[in-house]
N, C-alpha and C positions, 0 to 999 in steps of 0.2 A: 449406811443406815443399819441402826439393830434392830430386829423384831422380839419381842419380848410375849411369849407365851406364859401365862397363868390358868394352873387347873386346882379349882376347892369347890368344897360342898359349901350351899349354904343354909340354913333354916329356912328361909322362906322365900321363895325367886320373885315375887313380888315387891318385897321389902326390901331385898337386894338389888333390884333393876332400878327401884326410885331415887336408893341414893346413889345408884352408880350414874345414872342422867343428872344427877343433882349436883354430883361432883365433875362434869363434865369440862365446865372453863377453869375449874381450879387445874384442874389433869393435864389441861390444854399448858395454863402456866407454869408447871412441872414439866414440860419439854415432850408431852406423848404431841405426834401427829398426826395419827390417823390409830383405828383400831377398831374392832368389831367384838362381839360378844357371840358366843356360841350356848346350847343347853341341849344335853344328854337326852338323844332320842327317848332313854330309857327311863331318866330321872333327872325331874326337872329342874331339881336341887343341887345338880352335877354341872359345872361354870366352867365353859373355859373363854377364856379373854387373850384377844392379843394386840398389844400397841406398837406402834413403832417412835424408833427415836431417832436422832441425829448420830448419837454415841453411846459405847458400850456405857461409858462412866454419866451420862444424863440418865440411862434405864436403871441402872446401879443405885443413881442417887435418888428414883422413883421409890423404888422399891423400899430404901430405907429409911423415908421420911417418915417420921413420927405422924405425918398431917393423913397421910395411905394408913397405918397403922390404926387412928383413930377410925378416918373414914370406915374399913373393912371391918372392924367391930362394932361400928353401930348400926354396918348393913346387914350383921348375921353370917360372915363368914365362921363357919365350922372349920376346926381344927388350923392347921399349918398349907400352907397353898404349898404346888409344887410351880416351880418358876424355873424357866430355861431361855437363855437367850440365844438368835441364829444371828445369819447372814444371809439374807435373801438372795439366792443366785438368779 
């Protein structure tokens, strides 16, 4: 299993939460399995998300669909995310 950590700002955490549950069975059919959303004690425009997957190369091919690209632009993600992937020990 990968874990797949995502940290961005967004405009509005509102507008961002709606299409992130909106995109939820698409996400599911991109191969995420589970995964939880986090928001910055300090700022609540501050995101971090993490999903898991089966394979490095299903997280890989998450991240670089064009359908996430749309999605995260019309949720208000600010700038470039920062994306790391582990190994859950």
């Amino acid at each position: 299993m990968i874990r797949m950590f995502v940290r961005h700002q967004v405009t509005d955490f509102t507008t961002w939460k709606k299409a992130y549950d909106d995109f939820d069975d698409e996400r599911t059919g991109m191969g995420v399995a589970r995964g939880a959303v986090f928001q910055s004690a300090t700022d609540s425009n501050d995101i971090t998300v993490w999903h898991d997957f089966e394979t490095l190369d299903a997280a890989q091919s998450f991240v670089e669909s064009d359908r996430l690209r749309e999605v995260m632009a019309s949720a208000g993600v600010a700038g470039e995310p920062q994306i790391w992937f582990t190994n859950p020990l």
